[in-house]
PALO-564074 format. One record per residue: chain; residue number from 1; z, y, x of N, C-alpha, C in turn. Coordinates in steps of 0.001 Angstrom, whole numbers, plus 500000, padded with zeros to 6 digits. Example, Ala and Ser with C-alpha at 12.3 -4.5 7.8 and 13.67 -1.06 7.14 Angstrom:
BEGIN
chain_resi_n_z_n_y_n_x_ca_z_ca_y_ca_x_c_z_c_y_c_x
A_1_507800_494310_513190_507800_495500_512300_507800_496700_513200;
A_2_507080_497750_512850_507140_498940_513670_507870_500030_512900;
This chain:
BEGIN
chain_resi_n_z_n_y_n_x_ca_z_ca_y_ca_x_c_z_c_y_c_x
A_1_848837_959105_511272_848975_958286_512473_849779_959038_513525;
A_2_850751_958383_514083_851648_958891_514937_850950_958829_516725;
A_3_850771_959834_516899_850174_959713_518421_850897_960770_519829;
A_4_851681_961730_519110_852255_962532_519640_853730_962981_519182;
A_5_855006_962932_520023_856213_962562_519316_856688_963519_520399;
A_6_857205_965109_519087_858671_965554_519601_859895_964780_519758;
A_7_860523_964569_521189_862014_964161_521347_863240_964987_522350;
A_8_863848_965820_520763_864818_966905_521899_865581_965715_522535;
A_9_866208_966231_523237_867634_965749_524097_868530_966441_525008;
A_10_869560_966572_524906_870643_967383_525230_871526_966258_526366;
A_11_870974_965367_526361_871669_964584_527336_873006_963907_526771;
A_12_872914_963378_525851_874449_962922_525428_873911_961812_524321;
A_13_875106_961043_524670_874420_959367_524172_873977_959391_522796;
A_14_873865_960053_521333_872959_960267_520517_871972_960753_520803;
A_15_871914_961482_521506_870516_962087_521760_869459_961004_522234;
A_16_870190_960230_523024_869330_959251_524384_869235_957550_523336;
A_17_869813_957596_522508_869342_957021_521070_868522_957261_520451;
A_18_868108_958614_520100_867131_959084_519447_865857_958613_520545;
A_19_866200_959176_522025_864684_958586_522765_864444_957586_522829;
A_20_865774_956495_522737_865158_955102_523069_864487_954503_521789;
A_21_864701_955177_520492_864179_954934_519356_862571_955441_519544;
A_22_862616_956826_519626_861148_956735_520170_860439_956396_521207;
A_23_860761_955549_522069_860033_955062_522945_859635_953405_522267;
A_24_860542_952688_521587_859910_952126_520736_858600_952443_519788;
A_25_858608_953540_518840_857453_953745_518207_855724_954376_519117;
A_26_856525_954618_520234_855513_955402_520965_854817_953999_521287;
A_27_855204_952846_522229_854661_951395_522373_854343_951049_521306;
A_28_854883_950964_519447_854003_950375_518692_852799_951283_518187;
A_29_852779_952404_518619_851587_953485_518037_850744_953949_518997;
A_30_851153_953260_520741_850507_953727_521497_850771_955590_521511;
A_31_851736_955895_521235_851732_957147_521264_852628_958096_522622;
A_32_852194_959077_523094_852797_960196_523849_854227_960937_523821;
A_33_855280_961255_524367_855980_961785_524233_856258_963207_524693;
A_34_856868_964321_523630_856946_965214_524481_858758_965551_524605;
A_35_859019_965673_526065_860505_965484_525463_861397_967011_525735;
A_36_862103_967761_525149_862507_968899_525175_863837_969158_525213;
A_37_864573_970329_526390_865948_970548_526449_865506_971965_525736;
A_38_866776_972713_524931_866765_973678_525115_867988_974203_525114;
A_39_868208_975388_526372_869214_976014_526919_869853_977260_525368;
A_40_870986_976917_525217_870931_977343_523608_871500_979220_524355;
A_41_870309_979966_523482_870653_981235_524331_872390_982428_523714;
A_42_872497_981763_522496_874334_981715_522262_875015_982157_523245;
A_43_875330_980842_523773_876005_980513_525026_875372_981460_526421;
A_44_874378_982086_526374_874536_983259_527101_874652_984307_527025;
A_45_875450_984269_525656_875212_986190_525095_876545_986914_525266;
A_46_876596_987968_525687_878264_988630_525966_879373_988598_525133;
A_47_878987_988360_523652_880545_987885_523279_880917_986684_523222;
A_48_879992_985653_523484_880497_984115_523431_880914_984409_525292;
A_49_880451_985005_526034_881180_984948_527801_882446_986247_527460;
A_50_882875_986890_526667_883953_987710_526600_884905_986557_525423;
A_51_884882_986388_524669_885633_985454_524318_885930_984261_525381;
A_52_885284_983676_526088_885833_982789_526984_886567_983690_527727;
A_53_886486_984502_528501_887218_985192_529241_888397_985523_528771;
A_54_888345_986066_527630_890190_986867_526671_890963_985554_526661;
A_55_889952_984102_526371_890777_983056_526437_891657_982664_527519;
A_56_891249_982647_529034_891369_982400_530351_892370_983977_530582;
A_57_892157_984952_529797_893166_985747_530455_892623_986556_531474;
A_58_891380_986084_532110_890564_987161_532492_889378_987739_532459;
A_59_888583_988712_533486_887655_989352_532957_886306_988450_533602;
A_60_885171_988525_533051_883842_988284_533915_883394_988709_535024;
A_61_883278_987651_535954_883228_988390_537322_881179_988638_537354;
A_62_881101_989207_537979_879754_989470_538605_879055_987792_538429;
A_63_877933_988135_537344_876669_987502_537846_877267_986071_536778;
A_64_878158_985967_536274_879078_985043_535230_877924_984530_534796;
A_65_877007_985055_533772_875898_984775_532889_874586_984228_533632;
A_66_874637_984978_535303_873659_984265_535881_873871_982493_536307;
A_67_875303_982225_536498_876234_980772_536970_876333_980323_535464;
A_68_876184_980709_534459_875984_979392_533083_874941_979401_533090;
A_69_874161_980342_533551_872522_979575_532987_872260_978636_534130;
A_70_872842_979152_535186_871642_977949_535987_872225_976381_535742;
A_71_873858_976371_535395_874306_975206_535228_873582_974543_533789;
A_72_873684_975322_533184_872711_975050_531670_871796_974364_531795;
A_73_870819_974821_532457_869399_974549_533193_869357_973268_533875;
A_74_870419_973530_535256_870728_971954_535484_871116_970984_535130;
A_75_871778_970968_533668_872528_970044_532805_870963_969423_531803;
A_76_870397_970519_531843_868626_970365_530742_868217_969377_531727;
A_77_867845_969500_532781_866758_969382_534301_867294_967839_533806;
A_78_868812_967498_534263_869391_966012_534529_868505_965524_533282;
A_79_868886_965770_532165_868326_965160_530558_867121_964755_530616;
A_80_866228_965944_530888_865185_965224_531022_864173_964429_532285;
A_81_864797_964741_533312_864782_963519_534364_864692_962105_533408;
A_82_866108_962214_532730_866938_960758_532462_865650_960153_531224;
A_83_864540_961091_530813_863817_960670_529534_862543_960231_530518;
A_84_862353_961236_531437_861051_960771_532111_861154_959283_533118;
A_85_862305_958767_533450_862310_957476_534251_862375_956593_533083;
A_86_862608_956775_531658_863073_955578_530907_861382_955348_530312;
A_87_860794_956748_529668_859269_956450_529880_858104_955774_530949;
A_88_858263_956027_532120_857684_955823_533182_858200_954010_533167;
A_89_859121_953417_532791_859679_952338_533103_858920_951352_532122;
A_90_858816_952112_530921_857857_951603_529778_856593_951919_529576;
A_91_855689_952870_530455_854494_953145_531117_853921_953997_529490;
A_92_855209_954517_529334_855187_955601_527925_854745_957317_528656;
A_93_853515_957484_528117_853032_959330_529004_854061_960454_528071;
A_94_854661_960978_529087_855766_961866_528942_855233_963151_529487;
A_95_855427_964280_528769_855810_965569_529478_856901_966205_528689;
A_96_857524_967187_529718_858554_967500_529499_859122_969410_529416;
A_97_859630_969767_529005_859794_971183_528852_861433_971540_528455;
A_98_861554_972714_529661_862779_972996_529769_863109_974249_528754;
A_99_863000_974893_528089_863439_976127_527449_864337_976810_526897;
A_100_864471_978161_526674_865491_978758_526231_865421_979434_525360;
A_101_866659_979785_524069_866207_980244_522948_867650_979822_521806;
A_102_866977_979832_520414_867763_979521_519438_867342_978061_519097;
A_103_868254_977387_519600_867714_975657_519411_867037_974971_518589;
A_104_867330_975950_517307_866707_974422_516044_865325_975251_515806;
A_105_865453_976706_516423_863925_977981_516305_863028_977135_517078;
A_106_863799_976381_518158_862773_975996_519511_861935_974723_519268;
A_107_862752_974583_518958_862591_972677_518396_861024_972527_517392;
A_108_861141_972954_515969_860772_973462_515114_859080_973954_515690;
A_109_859187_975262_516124_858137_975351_517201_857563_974712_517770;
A_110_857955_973978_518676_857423_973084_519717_856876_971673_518319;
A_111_857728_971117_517445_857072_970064_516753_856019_970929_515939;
A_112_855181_971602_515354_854193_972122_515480_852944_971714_515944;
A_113_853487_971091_517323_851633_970295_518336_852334_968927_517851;
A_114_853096_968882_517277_853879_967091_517445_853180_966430_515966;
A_115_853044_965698_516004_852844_964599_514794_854437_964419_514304;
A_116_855162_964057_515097_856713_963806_514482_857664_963862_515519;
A_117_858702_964753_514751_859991_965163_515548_860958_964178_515438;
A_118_861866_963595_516410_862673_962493_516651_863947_962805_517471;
A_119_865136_963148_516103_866390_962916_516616_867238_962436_516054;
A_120_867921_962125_517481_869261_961220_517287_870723_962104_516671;
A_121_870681_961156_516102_871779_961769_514948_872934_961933_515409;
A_122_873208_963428_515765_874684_964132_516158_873816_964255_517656;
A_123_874772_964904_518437_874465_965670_519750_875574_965586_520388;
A_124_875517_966281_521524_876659_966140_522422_878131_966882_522267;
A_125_878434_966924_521220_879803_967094_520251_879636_966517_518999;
A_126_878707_965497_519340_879341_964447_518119_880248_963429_518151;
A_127_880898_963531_519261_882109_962147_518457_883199_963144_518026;
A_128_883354_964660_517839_883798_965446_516751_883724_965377_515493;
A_129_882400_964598_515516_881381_965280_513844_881489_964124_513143;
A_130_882799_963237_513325_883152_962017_512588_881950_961211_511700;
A_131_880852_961406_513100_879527_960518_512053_878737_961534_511638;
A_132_878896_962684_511263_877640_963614_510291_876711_963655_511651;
A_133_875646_964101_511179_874651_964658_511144_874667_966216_512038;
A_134_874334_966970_513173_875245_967966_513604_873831_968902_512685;
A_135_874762_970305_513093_874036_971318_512381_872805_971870_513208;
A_136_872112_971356_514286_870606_971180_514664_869968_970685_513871;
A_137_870187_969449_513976_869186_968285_513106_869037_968614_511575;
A_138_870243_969377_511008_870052_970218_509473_869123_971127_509864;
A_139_869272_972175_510457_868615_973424_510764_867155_972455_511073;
A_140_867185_971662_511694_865429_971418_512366_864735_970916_510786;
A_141_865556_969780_510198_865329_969556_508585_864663_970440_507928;
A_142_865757_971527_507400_865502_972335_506623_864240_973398_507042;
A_143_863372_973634_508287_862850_974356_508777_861025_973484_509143;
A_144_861208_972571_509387_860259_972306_510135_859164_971614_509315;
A_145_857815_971935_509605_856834_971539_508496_856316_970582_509093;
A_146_856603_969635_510821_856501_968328_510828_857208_967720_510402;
A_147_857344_966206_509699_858301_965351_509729_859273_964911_510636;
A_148_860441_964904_510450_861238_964666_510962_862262_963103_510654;
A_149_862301_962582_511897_863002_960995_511778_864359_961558_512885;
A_150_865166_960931_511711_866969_961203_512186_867232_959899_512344;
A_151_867565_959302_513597_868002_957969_513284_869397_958079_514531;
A_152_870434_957172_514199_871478_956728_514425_871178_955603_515486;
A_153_870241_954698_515384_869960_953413_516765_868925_953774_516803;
A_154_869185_952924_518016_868468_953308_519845_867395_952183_519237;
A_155_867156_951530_518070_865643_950464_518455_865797_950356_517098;
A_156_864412_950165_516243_864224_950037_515146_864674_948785_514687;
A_157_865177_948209_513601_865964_947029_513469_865552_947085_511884;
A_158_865257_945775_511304_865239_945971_509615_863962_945610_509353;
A_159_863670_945503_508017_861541_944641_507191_861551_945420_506436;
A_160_862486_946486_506195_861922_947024_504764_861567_948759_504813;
A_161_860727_948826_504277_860608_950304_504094_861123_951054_502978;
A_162_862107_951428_502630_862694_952596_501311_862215_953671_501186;
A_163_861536_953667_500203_860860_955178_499571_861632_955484_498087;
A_164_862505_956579_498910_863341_957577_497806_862206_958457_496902;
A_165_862449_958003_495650_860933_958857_494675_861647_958935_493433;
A_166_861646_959856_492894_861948_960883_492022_861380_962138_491399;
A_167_859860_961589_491699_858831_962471_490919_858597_964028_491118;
A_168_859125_963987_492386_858703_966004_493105_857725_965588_493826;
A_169_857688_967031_494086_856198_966691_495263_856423_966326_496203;
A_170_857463_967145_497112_858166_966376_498131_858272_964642_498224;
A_171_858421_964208_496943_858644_962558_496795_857394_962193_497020;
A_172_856762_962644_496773_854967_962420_496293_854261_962228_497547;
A_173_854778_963446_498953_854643_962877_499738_855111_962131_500646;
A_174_856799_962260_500492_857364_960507_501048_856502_959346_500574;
A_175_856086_959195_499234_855822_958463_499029_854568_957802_499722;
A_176_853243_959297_499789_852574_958490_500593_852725_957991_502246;
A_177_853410_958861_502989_853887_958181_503866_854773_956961_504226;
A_178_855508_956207_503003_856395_955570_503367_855151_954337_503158;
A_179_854465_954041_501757_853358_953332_502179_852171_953314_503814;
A_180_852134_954260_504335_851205_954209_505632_852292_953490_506773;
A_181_853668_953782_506536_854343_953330_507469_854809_951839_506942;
A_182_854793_951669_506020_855080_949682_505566_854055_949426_505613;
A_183_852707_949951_506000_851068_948978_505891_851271_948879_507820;
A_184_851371_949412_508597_851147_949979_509911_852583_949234_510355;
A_185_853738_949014_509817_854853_948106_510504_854790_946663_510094;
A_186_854048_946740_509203_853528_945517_508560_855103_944936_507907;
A_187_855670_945675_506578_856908_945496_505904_856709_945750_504645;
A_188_857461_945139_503519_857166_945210_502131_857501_947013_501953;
A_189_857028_947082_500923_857809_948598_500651_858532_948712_499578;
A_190_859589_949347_499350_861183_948985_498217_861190_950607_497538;
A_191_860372_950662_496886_860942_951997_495675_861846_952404_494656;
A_192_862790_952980_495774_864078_953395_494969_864342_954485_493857;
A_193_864244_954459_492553_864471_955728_492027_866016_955960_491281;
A_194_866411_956839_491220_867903_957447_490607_867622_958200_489962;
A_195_867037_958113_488804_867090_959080_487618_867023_957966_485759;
A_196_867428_958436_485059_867463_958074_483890_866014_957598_482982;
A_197_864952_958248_483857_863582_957740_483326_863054_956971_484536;
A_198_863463_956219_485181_863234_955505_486198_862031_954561_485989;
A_199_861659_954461_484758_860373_952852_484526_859433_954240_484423;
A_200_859369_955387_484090_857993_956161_483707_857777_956804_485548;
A_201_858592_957430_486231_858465_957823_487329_858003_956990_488052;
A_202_858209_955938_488269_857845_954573_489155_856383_954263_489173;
A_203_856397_954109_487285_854733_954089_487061_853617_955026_487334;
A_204_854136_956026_487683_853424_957127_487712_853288_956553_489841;
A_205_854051_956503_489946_854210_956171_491986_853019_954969_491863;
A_206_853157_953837_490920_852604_952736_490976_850923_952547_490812;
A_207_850800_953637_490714_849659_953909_489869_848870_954255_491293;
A_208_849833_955422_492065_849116_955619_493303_848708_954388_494570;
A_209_850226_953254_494324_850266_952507_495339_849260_951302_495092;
A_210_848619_951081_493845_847568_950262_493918_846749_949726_494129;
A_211_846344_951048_495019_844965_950881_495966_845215_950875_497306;
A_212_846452_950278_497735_847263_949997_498687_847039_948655_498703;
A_213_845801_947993_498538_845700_946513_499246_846788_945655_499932;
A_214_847493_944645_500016_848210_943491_500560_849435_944401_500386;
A_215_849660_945542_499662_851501_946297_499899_852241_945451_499439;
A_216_852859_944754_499594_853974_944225_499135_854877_945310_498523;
A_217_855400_945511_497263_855958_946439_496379_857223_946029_495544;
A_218_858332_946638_496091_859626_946261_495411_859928_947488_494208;
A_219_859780_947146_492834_860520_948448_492290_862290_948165_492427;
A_220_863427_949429_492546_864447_949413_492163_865026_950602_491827;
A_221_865729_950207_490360_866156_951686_489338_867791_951680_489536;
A_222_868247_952682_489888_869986_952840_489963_870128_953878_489257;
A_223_871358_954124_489104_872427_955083_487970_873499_955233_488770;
A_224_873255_956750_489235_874757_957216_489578_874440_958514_490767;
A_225_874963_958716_491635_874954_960141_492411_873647_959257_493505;
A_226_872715_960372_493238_871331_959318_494097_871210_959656_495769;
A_227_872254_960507_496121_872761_960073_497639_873467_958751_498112;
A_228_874259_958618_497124_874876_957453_497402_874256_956060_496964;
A_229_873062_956350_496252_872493_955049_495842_871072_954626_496456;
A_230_870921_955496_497012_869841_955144_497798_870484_954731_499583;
A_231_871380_955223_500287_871809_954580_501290_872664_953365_500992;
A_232_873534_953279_499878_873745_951774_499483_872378_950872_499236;
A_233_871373_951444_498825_870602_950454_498533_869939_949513_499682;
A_234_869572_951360_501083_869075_950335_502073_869919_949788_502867;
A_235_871253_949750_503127_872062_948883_503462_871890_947777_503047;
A_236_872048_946960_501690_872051_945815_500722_870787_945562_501473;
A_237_869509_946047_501055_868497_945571_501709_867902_945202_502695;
A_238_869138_945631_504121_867828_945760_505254_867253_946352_505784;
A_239_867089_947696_505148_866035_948523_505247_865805_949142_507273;
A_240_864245_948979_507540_864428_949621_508832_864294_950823_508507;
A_241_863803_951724_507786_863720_953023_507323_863906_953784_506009;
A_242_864570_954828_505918_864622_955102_504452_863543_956433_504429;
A_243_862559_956957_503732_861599_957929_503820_861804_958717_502219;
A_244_862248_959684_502741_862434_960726_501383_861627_961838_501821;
A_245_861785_962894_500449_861538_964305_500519_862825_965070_501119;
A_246_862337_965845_501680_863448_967031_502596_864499_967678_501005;
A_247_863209_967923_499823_864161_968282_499543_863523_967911_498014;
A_248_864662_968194_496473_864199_967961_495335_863855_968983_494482;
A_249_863654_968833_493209_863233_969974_492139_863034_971176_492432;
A_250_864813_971087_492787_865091_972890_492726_864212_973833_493472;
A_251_863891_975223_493190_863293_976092_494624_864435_976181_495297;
A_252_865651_976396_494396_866642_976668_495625_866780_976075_496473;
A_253_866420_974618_496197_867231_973554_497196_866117_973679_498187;
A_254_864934_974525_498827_863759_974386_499521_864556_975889_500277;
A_255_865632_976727_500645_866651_977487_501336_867002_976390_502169;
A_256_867821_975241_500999_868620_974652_502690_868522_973283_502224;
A_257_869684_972622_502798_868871_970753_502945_869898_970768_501790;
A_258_868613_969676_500753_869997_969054_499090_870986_968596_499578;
A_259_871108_968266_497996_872446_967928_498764_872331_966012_498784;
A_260_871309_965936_497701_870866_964288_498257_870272_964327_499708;
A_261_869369_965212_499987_869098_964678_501251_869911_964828_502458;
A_262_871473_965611_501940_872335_966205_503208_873208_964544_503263;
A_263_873410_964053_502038_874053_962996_502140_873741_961848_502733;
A_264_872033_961655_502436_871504_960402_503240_871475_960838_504469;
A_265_871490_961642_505008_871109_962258_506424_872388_961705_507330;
A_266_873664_961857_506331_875129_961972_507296_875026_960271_506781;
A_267_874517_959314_505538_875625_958198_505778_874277_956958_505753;
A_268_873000_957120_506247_872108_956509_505803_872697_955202_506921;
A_269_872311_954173_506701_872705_953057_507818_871306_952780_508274;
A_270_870296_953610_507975_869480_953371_509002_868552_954407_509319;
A_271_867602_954953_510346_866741_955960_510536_866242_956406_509282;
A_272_866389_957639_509422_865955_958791_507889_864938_959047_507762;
A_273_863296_959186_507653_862414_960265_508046_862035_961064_506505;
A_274_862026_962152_506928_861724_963430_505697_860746_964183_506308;
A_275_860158_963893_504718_858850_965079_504914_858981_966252_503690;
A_276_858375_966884_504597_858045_968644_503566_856843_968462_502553;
């Protein structure tokens, strides 16, 4: 049950997508927000302020590092102002925290007290990132032992729930979450699998979802690269959510994000959520 919701924000119109997405779930779950800047401490370290300088041609004057942080700070401060009037407007309980650090370290951390972490897909150099996914929201992915929902729109839209299952554990527990979230949105649930034994894996899922009273239960079996067939699928379908595992089989692939789940992440057409 969702009652408490990490939402970074950096102040830049994905980000403020990602909140208006959770301020939706917070009204259907009755749930809390906690919303978080963090001042990325990079950007205050002496060779990222000496490289700007060799660029400009000159040197750092006095106190340089003290005038980016506070602008930093004030650029955080504006952000989350801009989260606490949009809560307060929707009588959504907000607190808020300014911090400094290694961003996706901070994030990560802080979702910890969170039930679920909520961001908007790309950041404030994403209309660079031709659509991906920026390398926070990987890093928070690959790291964080709350669930994490990546979504692209600002309001949940779609009836269907997609549960990517493919017989890991990771799937095992998408799976049971993607059922708690189609009983609780009140939406059929659509089980997608991409593998070559697709009728025995399913049955083995089916077996669990049985005692899932009134679920409405879609099986569907595809053939072919299962990044690409599972965000085609919830496109075709509708889908308001697609719910996978962070990651598959491999141990390796539990280092960094698969490469199925790097793909749904950058082209899903609708909110992602992955669990560990």
């Amino acid at each position: 049950m969702i009652k408490r919701m990490l939402v970074p924000t950096d102040g830049s119109d994905m980000a403020r997508r990602g909140v208006t997405y959770a301020l939706a779930l917070a009204e259907r779950h009755g749930a809390s927000i906690m919303a978080l800047h963090v001042v990325d401490v990079k950007l205050l370290e002496g060779p990222f302020l000496r490289d700007i300088s060799a660029s400009l041609g000159t040197a750092p004057y006095v106190n340089y590092t003290g005038n980016i942080s506070s602008l930093l700070e004030a650029h955080g401060a504006s952000a989350l102002e801009e989260v606490e009037r949009l809560c307060a407007e929707r009588g959504v309980p907000c607190e808020t925290t300014l911090a400094t650090g290694i961003v996706p370290r901070v994030i990560v951390e802080a979702g910890e007290l969170a039930d679920l972490i909520v961001l908007g897909r790309g950041g404030e150099h994403s209309p660079w990132l031709e659509g991906l996914a920026g390398s926070t929201a990987q890093a928070v992915v690959r790291r964080a032992s709350t669930p994490v929902l990546v979504t692209g729109a600002a309001a949940p839209e779609g009836d269907k729930v997609v549960v990517a299952y493919d017989g890991s554990l990771h799937a095992r527990k998408a799976l049971r979450a993607g059922a708690d979230v189609a009983r609780e949105w009140g939406m059929a649930l659509h089980l997608v699998t991409v593998r070559g034994d697709a009728e025995a894996v399913q049955r083995e899922a089916l077996g669990y979802l049985e005692s899932r009273d009134g679920l409405e239960i879609v099986c569907a079996a595809r053939q072919g690269d299962a990044g690409e067939e599972i965000s085609a699928y919830a496109g075709e379908s509708g889908a308001a959510v697609i719910v996978m595992g962070a990651f598959g089989h491999s141990k390796l692939r539990q280092l960094v994000v698969g490469s199925t789940t790097a793909y749904v992440l950058h082209s899903a057409p609708c909110p992602l959520l992955l669990l560990h």
